[in-house]
Structure formats: C-alpha cells, structure tokens
N, C-alpha and C positions, 0 to 999 in steps of 0.2 A: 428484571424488567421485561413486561413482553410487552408488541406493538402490533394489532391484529387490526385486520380489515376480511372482507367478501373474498380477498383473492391470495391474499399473505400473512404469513404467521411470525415475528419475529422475535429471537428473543436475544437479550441486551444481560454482559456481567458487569457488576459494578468494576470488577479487576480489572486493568486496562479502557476501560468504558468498549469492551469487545464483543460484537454479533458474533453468538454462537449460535445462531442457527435461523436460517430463511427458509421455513419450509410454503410449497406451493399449494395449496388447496384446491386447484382445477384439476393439476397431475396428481396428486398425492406423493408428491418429491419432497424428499431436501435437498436442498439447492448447495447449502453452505457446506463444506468438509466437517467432519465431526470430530476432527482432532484426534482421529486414533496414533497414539503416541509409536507406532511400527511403522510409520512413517514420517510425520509432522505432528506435533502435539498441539497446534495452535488453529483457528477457524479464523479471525481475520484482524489480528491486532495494526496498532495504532504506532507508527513509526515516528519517534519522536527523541531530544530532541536533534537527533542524527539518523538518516535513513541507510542505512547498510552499515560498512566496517569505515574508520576514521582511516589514515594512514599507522600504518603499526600502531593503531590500537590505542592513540592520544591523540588529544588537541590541544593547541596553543591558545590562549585567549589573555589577550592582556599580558604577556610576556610570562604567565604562569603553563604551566606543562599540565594537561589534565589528563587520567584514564578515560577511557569510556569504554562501552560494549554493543557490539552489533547488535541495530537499529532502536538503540536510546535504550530509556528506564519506562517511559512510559506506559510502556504497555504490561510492567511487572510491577504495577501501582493503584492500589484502589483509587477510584475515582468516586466525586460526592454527586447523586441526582440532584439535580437544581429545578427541574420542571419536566413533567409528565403529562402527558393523555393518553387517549388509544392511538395516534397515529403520530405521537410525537414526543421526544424524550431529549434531554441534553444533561450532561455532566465537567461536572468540574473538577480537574486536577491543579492546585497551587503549587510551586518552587514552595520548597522547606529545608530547612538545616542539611536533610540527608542529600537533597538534589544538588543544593549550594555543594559539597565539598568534589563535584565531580566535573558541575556546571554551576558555574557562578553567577549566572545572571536569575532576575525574579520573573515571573512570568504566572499568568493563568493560560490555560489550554482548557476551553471548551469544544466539546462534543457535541454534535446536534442530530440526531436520526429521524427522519420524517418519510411517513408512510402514505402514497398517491397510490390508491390505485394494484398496478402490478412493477410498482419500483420502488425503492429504497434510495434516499437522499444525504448524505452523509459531507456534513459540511463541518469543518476544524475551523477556531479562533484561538488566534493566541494573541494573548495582552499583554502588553506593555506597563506594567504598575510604576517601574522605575524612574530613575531620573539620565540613562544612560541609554544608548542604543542594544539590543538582542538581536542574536543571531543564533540560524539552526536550519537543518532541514528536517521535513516533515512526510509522510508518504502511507498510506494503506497499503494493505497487504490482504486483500481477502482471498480465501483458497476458493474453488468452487468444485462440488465433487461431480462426477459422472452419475446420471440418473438412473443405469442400468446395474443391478448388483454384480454384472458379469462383463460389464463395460472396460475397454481398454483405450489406452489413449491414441491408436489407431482407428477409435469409433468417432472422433470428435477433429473439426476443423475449426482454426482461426479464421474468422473474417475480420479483414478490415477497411470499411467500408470507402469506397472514393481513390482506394489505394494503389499502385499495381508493384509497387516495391518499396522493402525498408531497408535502413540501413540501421545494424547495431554495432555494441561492443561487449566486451568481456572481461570477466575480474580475472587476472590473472593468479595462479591456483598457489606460485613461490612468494607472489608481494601480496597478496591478500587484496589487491586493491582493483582497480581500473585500467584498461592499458588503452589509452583512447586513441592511441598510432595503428593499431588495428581496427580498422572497420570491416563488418561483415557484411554482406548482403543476402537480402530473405526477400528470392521473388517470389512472387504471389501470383498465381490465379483463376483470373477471374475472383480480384480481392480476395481470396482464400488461401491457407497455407495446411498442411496436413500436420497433424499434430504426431509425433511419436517420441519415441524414450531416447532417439538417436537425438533429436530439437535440445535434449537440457543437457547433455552429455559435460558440457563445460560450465553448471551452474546455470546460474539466469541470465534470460537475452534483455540486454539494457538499451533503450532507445533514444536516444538524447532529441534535440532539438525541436521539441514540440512534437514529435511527426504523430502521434495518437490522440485522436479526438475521440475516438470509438470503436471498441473494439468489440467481438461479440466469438461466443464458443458457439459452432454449430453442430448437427448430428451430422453424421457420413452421410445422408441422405439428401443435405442442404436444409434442412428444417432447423429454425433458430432454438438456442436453449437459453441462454443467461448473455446480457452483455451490460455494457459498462459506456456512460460517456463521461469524459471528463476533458472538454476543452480549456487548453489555455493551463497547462500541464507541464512542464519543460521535457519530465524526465516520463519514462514506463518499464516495468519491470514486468517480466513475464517468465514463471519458473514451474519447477514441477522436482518434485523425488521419485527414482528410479523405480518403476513399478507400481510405484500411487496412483490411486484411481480420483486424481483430482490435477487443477490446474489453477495456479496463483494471476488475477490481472491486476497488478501493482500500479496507483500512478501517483506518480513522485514530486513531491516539489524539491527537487536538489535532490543527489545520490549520496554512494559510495565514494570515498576519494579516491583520485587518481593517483597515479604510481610515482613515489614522491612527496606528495606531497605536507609541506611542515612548518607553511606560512599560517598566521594568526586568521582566526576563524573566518574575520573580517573577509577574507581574501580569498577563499575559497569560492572558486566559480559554483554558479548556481545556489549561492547563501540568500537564503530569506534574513532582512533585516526590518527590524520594526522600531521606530523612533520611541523617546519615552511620551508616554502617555497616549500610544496610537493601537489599533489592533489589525492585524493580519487576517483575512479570510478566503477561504478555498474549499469547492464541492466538487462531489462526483456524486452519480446516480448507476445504480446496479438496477439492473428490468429483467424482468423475467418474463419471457417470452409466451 
C-alpha cells in the first residue's frame, strides 16, 4: 500500500499493518530505517498485544498461565485493508483460534495512517466484540535512519521541547524486565541531549509518567530532521543498536513488566482495559521537518 502527497512518500505492508518506508521528496531522504537485518530487521512495527518482554516471558489472565513473546504477535500477522485512498489507509487484524491459545480474549485492532501534508498520523483502535473486559498494552516502535550515508550517532541531537530534564529507567539485563527503583537522570541542554553509542549501552531509555509530548532528532548543527508528538502517552521508549545508523522514538501505552512481576493481567500497572462492547483509541504524528 503506498500513501503519496507533494512532500511524502509512504509505503504500508500488509504484514503487521508496518510503514516500511517514509521517504521525503524536498530532501530526497528516507526517513524510515530500511530494516537492514545487520542490525535490526524491522522499520516500524506495531506493539501489541503486550509492548516489550511480560515477566519471565508469561502472563496470567483468568487464573490461566499464558506464554507470550517480546512485543506481542501483532506485528508477525497479516493484516486485512479495510479502506484506502491517496492520503489515507487503515487495516484490520481479528483475535483467531491461533491468537486465542496465547491470548484469550477477542479483539479487532484497527490501523489508520493518514497523510497532512509533511506528517504521518498513525492512530490504533482496538475493539471490544466480547461480552467480557480486555486488557493489553500497545506501543509503536518506528526506527528512523540518519540522512547522511556516512552519518553517525554523534551527528544527531534529541530535543525535547519545554524540557530541561528527564528522568528514566532500565530493563534490567539478569530479569529481563524493569527495575523501576532505579531512576536515571538525562539533563538536557538547552532542551537537547547528544546522541551517542555510550546513550543505549544498557538497551533502551524508558520514560515513564507521561514526561514526552514531543520529541524531535536534530542535526549537530541544530537544524530539525524527523520528530514525533504524541501527547497524553504514559510510557516512551527510546533505543538504538550498537553502530546503527538509526534511532527508535517509541511511545507506549503501558510497557515492559516490572521486576517480579506475576499478578493477573488485570493488575498490571499502566494496563489499557476496554469494557465489552467499547473501543480504545490513541495517535501520534511523525513530521518531517
């Protein structure tokens, strides 16, 4: 599926409903990672319906013990187009026998991509068909590469706009999970942080409590390249692979589980729940500068 206007080019796989590629027409860029498998094989899948790793690798739901796998099924699932134009596209994933034996509840998960201009609008729904409550978290994941064929991640600054300090945390590398008794701190300034290989050394920086509304990659020169708003967010994720000429701006509804944790889905802090018969919805926008 492609979604073209005067200023962008995008294109959409039906496999995870995933943008593989935002290229820019004024720069002659790609914007999006191209999934070269020597670092990351993926450009901006669909986190669903758990976003990072559960507690050792199950969940509880209904007193039943379930596997799962880091950041859901969704995005290793065709998805069906349900409606197209030139600037706008959405897709449909249904609960099926195979989802059921891992995740038991029913659910649609609509996709919606709509093309303003020099932004990309990427709004989730997920629906309630049942007669019971659903629970999950949900989260993007889009990489974004560096514009320069010879660019490093010393060429490129975070801003975050309004900002002048964040605080994160970190998946701890023995429990695979969260350790939320450690807080970090990432001063910033002049809203800016410098980007380099030493920043992901422990995985990705997770930000809890809302603190990103808007984030944005700049050049080392202060001129802006790609950013991201997505207010009203709980969680953000921010990653990169040792050496990649790219960088992930993740924002999350609900994370990774914390260290421990092996209460029923129900109970898991930062769980999207959705009544039967009600639907869930949440967007963010990527602009390209």
């Amino acid at each position: 599926m492609k979604l073209e206007n005067e200023r962008l080019c995008v294109e959409i796989a039906d496999m995870g409903a995933e943008v593989t590629r935002i290229y820019d027409k004024k720069n002659g860029t790609d914007v999006l990672w191209e999934a070269d498998p020597v670092y990351w094989k993926r450009h901006s899948p669909v986190l669903f319906p758990n976003v990072g790793k559960t507690y050792k690798n199950t969940i509880l739901i209904n007193g039943v013990q379930y596997p799962t796998s880091q950041h859901g099924f969704a995005r290793d699932n065709e998805f069906r187009s349900i409606r197209a134009s030139e600037d706008s596209a959405s897709f449909l994933f249904a609960s099926n026998e195979e989802t059921k034996e891992v995740y038991p509840f029913e659910f649609e998960l609509i996709i919606t991509y709509r093309l303003e201009k020099n932004s990309l609008t990427v709004k989730w729904e997920v629906r309630n068909p049942s007669d019971e409550t659903i629970y999950f978290t949900i989260g993007g994941h889009p990489a974004f590469r560096f514009a320069g064929k010879d660019e490093v991640k010393a060429d490129y600054l975070l801003k975050f706009p309004g900002k002048e300090e964040l605080q994160y945390v970190l998946i701890d590398p023995a429990e695979a999970a969260v350790d939320p008794k450690k807080v970090h701190e990432l001063k910033l300034d002049g809203e800016c942080y410098q980007v380099s290989e030493e920043l992901f050394e422990h995985d990705a920086l997770i930000f809890d409590g809302g603190q990103i509304g808007e984030v944005w990659l700049y050049h080392k020169d202060g001129t802006p390249y790609v950013g991201m708003k997505c207010e009203g967010f709980p969680n953000f994720g921010i990653w990169s692979v040792k050496d990649a000429p790219f960088v992930c701006l993740e924002p999350w509804m609900g994370r990774a589980d914390n260290i421990g944790f092996d209460r029923d889905i129900s109970e898991k802090p930062g769980i999207n729940a959705v009544d039967p018969g009600e639907c869930f919805e949440k967007e963010y926008t990527v602009i390209v500068a």
